[in-house]
C-alpha positions as CSV (number, residue, x, y, z in Angstrom):
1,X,7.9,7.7,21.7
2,X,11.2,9.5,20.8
3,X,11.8,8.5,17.4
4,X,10.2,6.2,14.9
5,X,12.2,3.3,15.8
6,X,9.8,3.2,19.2
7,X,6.6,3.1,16.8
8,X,4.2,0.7,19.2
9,X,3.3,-2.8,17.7
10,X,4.2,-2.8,13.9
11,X,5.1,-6.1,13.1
12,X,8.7,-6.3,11.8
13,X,11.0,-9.0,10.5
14,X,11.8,-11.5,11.8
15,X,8.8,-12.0,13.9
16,X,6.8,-11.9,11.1
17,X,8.3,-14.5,9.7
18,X,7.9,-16.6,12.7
19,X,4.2,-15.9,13.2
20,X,1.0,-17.4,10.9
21,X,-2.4,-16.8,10.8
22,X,-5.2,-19.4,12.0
23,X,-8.2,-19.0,10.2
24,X,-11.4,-21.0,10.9
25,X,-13.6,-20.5,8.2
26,X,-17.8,-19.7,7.6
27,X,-18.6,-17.7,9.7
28,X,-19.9,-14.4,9.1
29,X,-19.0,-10.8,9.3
30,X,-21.4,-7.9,11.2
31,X,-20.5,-4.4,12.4
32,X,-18.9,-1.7,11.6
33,X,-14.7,-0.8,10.6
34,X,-12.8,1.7,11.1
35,X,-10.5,2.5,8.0
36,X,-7.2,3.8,8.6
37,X,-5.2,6.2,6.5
38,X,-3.9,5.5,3.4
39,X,-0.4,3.7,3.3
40,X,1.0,4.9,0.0
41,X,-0.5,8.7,0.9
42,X,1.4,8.0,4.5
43,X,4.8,7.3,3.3
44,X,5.2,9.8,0.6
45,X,3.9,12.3,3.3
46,X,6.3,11.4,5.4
47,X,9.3,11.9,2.5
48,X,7.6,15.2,2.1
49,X,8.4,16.0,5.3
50,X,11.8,16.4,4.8
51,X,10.6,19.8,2.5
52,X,9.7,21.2,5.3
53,X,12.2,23.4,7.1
54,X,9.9,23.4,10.4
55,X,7.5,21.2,11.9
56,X,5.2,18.9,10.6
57,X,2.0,17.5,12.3
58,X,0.5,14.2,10.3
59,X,-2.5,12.7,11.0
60,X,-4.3,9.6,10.5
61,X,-1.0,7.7,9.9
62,X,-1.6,4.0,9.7
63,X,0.3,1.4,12.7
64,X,2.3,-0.4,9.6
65,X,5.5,-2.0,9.5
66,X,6.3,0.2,6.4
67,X,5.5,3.4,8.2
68,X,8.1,2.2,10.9
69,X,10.9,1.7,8.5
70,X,9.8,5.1,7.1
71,X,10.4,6.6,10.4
72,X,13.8,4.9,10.8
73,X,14.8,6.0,7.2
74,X,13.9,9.6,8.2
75,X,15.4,9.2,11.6
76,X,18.7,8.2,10.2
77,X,18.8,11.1,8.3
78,X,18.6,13.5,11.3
79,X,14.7,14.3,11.4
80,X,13.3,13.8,15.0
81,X,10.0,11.9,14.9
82,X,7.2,11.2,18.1
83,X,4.3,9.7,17.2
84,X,0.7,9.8,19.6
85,X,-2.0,7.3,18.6
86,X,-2.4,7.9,14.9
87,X,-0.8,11.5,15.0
88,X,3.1,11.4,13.8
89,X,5.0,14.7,14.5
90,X,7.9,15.3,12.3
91,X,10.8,17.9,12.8
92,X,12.6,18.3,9.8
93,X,14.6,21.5,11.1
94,X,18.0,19.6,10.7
95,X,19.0,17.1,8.3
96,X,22.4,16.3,9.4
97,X,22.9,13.8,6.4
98,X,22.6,13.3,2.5
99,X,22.7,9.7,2.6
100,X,20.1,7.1,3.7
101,X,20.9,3.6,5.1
102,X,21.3,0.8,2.8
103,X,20.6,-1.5,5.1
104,X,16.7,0.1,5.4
105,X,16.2,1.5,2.1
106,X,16.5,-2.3,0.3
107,X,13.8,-2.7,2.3
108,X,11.3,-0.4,1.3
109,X,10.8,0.9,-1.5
110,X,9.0,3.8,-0.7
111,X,11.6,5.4,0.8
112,X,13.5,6.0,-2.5
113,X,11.0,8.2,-3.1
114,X,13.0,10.6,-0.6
115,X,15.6,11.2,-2.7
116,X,14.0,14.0,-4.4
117,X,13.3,16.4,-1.1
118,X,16.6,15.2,-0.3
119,X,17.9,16.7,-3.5
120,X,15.6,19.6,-3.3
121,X,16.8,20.9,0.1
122,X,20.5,19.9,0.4
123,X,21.3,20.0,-3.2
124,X,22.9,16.6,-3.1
125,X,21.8,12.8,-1.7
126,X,22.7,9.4,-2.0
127,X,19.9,7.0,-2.4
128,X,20.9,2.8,-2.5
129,X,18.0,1.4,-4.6
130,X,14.7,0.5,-3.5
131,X,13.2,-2.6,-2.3
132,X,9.5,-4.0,-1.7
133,X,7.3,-6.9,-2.8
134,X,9.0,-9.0,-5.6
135,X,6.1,-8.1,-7.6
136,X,8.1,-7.1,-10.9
137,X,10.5,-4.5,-12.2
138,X,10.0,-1.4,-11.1
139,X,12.8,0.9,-12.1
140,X,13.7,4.0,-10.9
141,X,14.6,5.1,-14.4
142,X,12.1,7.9,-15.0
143,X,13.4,9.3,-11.4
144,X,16.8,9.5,-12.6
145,X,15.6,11.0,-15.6
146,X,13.4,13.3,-14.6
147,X,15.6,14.6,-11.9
148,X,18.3,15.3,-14.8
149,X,16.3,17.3,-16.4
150,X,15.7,19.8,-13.6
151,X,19.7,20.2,-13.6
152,X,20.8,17.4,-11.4
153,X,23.9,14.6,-12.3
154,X,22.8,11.6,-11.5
155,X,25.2,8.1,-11.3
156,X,24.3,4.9,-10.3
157,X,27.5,3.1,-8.7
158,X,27.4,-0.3,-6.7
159,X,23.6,-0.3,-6.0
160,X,23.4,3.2,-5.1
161,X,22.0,6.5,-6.5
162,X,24.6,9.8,-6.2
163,X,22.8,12.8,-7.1
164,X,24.2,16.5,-7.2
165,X,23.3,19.9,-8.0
166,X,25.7,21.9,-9.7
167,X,26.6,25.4,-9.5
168,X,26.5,27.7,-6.6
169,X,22.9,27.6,-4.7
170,X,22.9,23.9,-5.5
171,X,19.2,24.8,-6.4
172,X,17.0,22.5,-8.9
173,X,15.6,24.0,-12.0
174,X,12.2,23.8,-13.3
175,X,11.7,21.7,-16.2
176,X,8.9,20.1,-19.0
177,X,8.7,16.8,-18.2
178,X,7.1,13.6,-20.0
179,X,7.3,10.3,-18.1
180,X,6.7,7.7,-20.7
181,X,4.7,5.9,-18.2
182,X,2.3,7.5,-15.4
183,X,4.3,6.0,-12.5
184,X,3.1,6.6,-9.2
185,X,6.7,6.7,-7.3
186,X,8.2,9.2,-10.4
187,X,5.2,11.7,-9.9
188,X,5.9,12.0,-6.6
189,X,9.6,11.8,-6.3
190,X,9.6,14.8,-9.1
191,X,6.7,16.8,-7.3
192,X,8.2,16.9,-4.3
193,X,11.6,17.6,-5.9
194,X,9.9,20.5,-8.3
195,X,8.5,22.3,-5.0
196,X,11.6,23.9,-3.8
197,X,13.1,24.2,-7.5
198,X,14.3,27.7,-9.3
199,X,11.0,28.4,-11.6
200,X,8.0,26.0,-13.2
201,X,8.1,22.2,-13.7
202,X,5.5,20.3,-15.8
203,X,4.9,17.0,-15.4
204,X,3.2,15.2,-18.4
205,X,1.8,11.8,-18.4
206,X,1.8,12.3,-14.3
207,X,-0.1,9.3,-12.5
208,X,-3.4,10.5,-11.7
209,X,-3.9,7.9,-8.1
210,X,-5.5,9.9,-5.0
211,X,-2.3,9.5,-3.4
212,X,-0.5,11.4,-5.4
213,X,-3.4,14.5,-5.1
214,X,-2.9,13.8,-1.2
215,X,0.6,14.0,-1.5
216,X,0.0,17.7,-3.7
217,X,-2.6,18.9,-0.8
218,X,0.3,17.9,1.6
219,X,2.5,20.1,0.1
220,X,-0.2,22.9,-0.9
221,X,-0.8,23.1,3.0
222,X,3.1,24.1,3.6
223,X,2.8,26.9,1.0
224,X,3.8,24.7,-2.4
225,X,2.2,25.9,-5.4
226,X,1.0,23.0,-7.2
227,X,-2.3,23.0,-9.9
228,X,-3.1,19.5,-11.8
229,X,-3.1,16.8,-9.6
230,X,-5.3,14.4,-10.1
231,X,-5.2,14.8,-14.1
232,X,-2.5,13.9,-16.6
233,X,-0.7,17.4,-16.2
234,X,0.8,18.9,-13.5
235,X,2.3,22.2,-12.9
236,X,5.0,22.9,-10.3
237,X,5.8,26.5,-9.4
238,X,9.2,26.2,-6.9
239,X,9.4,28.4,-3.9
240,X,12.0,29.3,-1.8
241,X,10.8,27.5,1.4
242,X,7.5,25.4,3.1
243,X,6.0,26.1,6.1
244,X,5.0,24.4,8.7
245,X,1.3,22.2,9.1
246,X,-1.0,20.1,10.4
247,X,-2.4,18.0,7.9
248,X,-4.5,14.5,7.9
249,X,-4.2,11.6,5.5
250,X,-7.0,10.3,3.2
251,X,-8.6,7.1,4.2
252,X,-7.0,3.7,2.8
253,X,-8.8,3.1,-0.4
254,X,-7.1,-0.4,-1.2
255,X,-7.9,-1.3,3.0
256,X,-11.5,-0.2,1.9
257,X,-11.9,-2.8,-0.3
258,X,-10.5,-5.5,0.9
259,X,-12.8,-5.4,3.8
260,X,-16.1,-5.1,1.0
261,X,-14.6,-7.9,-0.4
262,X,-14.1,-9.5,3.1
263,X,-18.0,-8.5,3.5
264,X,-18.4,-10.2,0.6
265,X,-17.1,-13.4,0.4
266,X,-18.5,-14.5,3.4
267,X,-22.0,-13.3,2.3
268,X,-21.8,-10.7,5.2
269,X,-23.2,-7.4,6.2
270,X,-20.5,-4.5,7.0
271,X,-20.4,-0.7,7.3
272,X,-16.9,0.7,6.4
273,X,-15.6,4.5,7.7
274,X,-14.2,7.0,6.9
275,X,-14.2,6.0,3.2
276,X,-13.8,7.9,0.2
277,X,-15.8,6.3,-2.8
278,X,-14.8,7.9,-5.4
279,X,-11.6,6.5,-4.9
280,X,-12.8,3.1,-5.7
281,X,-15.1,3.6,-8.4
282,X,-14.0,0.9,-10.5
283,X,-14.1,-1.5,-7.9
284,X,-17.5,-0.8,-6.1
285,X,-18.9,-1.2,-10.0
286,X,-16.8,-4.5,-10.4
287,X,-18.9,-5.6,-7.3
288,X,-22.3,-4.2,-8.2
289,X,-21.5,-6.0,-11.8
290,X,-21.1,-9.3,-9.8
291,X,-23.8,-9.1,-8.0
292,X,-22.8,-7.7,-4.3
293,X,-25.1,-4.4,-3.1
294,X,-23.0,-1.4,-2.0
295,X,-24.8,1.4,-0.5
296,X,-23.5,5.2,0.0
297,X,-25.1,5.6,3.8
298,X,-22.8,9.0,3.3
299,X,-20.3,10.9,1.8
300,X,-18.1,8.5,3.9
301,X,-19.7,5.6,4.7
302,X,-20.3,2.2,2.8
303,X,-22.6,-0.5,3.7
304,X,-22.1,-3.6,1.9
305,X,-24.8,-5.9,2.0
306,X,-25.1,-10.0,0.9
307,X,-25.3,-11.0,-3.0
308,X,-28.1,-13.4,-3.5
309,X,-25.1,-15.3,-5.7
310,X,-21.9,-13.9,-6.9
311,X,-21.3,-13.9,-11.2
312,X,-18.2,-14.0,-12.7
313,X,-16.6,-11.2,-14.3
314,X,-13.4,-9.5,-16.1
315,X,-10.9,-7.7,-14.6
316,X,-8.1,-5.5,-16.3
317,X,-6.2,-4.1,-14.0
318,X,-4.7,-0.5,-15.1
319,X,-3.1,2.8,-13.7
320,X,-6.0,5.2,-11.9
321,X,-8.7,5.3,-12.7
322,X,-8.6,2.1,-13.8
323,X,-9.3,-1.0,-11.7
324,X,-5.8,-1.1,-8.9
325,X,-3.2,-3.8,-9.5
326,X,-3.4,-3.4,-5.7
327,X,-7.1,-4.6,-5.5
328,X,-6.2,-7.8,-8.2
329,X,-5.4,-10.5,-5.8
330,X,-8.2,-10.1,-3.2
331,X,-10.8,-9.7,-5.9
332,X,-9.2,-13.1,-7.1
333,X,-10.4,-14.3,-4.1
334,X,-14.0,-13.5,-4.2
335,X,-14.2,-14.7,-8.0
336,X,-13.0,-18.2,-6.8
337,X,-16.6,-18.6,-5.8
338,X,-18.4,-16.7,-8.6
339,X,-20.9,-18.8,-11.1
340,X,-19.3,-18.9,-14.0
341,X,-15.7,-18.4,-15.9
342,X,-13.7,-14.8,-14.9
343,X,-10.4,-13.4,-16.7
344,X,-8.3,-11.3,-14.6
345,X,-5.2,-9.7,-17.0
346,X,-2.4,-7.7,-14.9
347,X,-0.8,-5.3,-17.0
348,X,0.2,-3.4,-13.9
349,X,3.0,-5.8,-13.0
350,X,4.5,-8.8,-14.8
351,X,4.5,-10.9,-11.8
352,X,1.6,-10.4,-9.8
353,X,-0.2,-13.8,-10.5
354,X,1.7,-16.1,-7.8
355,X,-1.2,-16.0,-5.0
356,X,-3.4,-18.3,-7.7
357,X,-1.3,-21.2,-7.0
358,X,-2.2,-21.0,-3.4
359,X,-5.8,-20.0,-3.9
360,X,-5.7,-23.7,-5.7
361,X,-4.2,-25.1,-2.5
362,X,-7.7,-23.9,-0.8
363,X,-9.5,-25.8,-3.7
364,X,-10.0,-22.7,-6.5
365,X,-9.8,-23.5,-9.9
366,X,-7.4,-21.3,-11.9
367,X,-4.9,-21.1,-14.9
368,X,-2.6,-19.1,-15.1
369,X,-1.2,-18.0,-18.8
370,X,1.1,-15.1,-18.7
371,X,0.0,-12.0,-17.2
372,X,-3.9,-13.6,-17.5
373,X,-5.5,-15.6,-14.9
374,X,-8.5,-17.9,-15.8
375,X,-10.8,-18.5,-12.8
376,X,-14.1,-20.8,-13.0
377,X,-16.0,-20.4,-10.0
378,X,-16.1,-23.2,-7.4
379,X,-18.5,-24.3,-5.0
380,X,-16.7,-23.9,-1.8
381,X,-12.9,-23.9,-1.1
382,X,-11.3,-26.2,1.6
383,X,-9.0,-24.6,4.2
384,X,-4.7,-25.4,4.0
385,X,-1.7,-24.3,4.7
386,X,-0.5,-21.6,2.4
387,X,2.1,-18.8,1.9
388,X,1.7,-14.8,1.4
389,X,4.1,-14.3,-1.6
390,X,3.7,-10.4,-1.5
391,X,1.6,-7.7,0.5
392,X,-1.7,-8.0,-1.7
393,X,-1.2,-12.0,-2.2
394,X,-1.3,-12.3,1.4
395,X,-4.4,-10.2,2.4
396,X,-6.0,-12.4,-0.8
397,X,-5.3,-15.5,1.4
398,X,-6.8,-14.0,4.0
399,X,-9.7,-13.0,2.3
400,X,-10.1,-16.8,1.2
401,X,-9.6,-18.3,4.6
402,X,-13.0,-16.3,6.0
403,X,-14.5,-18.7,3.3
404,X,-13.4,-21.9,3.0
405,X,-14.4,-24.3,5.1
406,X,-12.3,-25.6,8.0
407,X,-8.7,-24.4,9.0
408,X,-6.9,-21.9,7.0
409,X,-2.9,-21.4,8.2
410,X,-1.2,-18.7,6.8
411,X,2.9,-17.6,6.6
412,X,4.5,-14.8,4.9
413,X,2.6,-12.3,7.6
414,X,5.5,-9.7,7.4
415,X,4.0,-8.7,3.6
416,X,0.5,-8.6,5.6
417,X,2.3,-6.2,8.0
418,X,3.5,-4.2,5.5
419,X,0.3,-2.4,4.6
420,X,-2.8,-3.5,7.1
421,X,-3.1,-1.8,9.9
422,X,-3.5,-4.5,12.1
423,X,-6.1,-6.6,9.8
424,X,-6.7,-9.6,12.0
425,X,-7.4,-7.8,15.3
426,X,-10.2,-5.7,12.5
427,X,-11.2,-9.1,11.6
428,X,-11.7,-10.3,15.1
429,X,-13.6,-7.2,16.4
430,X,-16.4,-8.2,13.4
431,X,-16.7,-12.3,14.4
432,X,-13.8,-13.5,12.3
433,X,-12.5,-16.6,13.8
434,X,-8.8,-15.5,13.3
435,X,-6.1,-16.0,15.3
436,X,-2.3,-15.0,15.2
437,X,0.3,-17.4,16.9
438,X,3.8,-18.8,16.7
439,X,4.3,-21.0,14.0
440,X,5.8,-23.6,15.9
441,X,3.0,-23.3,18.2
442,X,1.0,-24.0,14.8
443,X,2.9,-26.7,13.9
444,X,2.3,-28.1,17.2
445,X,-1.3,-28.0,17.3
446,X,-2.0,-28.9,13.9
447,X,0.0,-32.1,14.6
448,X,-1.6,-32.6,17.6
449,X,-5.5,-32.1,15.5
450,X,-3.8,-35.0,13.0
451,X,-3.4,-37.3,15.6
452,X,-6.9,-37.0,16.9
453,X,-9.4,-36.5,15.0
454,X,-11.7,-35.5,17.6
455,X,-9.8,-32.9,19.1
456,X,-11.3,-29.2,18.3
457,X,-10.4,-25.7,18.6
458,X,-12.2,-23.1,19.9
459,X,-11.3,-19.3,19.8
């Protein structure tokens, strides 16, 4: 391909709006996947890019819908982009523009995250606000913030962000900064920004998630000097310019586990690579706790072998190390059929709860009070239509269609598409009965199934 907008086979809207998933249910898991690289590491890498004065050679990039609009936001903005397999070469020689496209950046709200290479290398940038899952709030006020503080005048005017550097070499400065809460996207949109900035930048409170030390390796490799990562407090000394590199992307830790919970569920055994477990600590002990057998085969290699019986458990979900907001929804799933009574509270985001009213469609039992979900296990769910109401919501349903017996139909596939790398073809190559078709062509055939009871489908 030429540019990112040629990316092969990510599923964008509308067709995937216009395309379910069939799931036919019980039937068991064997073999071994292939994890791809990390989505959040993949798009803030690709932002990163734009440091980068030369070229920039990133591997293990995931096939993602969200990596495609990446492309196009960085293509926009002048950057030429080809991408081989899973490698993605980026020359950021030439940015021939300031502003990114509204029309893309509502979209994704990764790509906000841009603004602060943007900033760093042109000294100005105009940033319409983010989009993403309707998961909750997330404001881009500790951006703004942050960003003033290394010198920059920041307005917000009819939806978009103007940022500016004042004085002659339009250059950032470096700053102390405390973000009153450790969010991922302000870590990263500062870091980035603090790399190319006139003296030392401090980041306190910084979000400690292995993207965000993937992202710092990124920009180690192109000559950044950058010590902290990974803890509460990082330090930012600005240089002048980045080098070129060639530099691979961590495996996918939230794809990780929602193929051990896939595993599972449906009382299968799997072997998952390249993985790193120490990036999933909390939940590889959430499934021990429960009952489910995870073995180290090697430094990168799970096998996950059937429980016995699945107990219920607690979930809080917290910022890393704590147990992923991300990885809240599919574990739903897998509690749906634990012995017992489980509390799940989200205190990530305020409105991450909606997938339990379709879990219930499928036959779960669960309350929802708040930000707290109550879930008493159930002896089997029933397959049904249902709707993906966000990224992590959808790959839940998912996860619960491999159980529950019968058919399973699900909509809302462009959140799916948004961050698995093509999950039901992964599903498929292990014994999933999973199928993806046009919805009409959904309709169609479950009307025909309706109207005779014998009929059957086979896959």
């Amino acid at each position: 391909m030429n540019s990112s907008s040629s990316l092969p086979d990510a599923k964008l809207s509308p067709e995937g709006d216009s395309s379910v998933l069939q799931i036919w249910g019980g039937h068991p898991l064997r073999g071994h996947v292939r994890i791809s690289g990390a989505k959040n590491s993949a798009l803030v890498i690709m932002a990163g890019a734009l440091l980068c004065s030369g070229d920039c050679r990133i591997r293990n990039v995931p096939l993602l819908a969200d990596v495609e609009r990446m492309g196009q936001v960085l293509s926009a903005l002048g950057l030429h982009l080809t991408r081989n397999s899973d490698i993605l070469d980026v020359n950021a020689r030439r940015i021939s523009t300031s502003k990114a496209p509204y029309e893309l950046v509502t979209q994704l709200r990764a790509s906000f995250f841009a603004i602060g290479p943007i900033l760093a290398r042109m000294g100005i940038a105009q940033m319409p606000l983010p989009g993403g899952c309707a998961i909750g709030a997330r404001p881009v006020d500790l951006h703004v913030r942050g960003l003033q503080a290394m010198g920059a005048e920041v307005q917000i005017e009819h939806g978009i962000c103007n940022a500016y550097v004042p004085g002659s070499n339009g250059r950032l400065k470096g700053a102390k900064i405390y973000l009153d809460t450790p969010s991922v996207g302000a870590t990263e949109t500062l870091m980035m920004a603090a790399t190319l900035a006139d003296g030392e930048t401090i980041l306190e409170n910084a979000a400690r998630e292995p993207e965000v030390v993937d992202l710092a390796n990124f920009c180690k490799s192109m000559g950044g000097k950058i010590q902290g990562a990974g803890t509460s407090t990082i330090t930012i000394v600005g240089v002048d310019k980045l080098h070129s590199t060639d530099y691979s992307i961590i495996p996918d830790r939230i794809e990780t586990g929602t193929f051990l919970l896939a595993a599972a569920i449906t009382r299968s055994e799997l072997l998952l690579s390249p993985v790193a477990p120490d990036h999933l600590i909390p939940v590889i002990a959430k499934l021990r706790d429960i009952g489910v057998p995870i073995i180290e085969e090697a430094s990168d290699c799970l096998r996950v072998v059937p429980a016995e019986k699945l107990k219920a458990t607690d979930i809080d979900t917290l910022p890393h190390p704590g147990f992923p907001t991300d990885m809240q929804a599919p574990f739903m799933s897998l509690l749906t059929l634990a012995e017992g009574d489980s509390i799940i509270n989200e205190s990530v985001f305020e409105n991450r709860l909606r997938h339990a009213s379709e879990l219930n469609r499928l036959g779960a039992d669960i309350r929802v009070k708040g930000n707290t979900a109550f879930v008493r296990g159930v002896p089997m769910l029933s397959g049904a239509p249902v709707i993906g109401t966000d990224l992590r919501a959808s790959a839940a349903l998912v996860i619960a269609g491999l159980a529950a017996e019968g058919q399973t139909t699900i909509q809302g596939l462009n959140h799916l598409d948004r961050g698995y790398d093509r999950l039901d073809m992964k599903l498929q190559q292990l014994g999933a009965k999973i199928i993806r078709m046009n919805e009409a062509s959904a309709d169609a055939e479950l009307h025909t199934n309706n109207s005779n009871p014998a009929a059957s489908v086979s896959i």
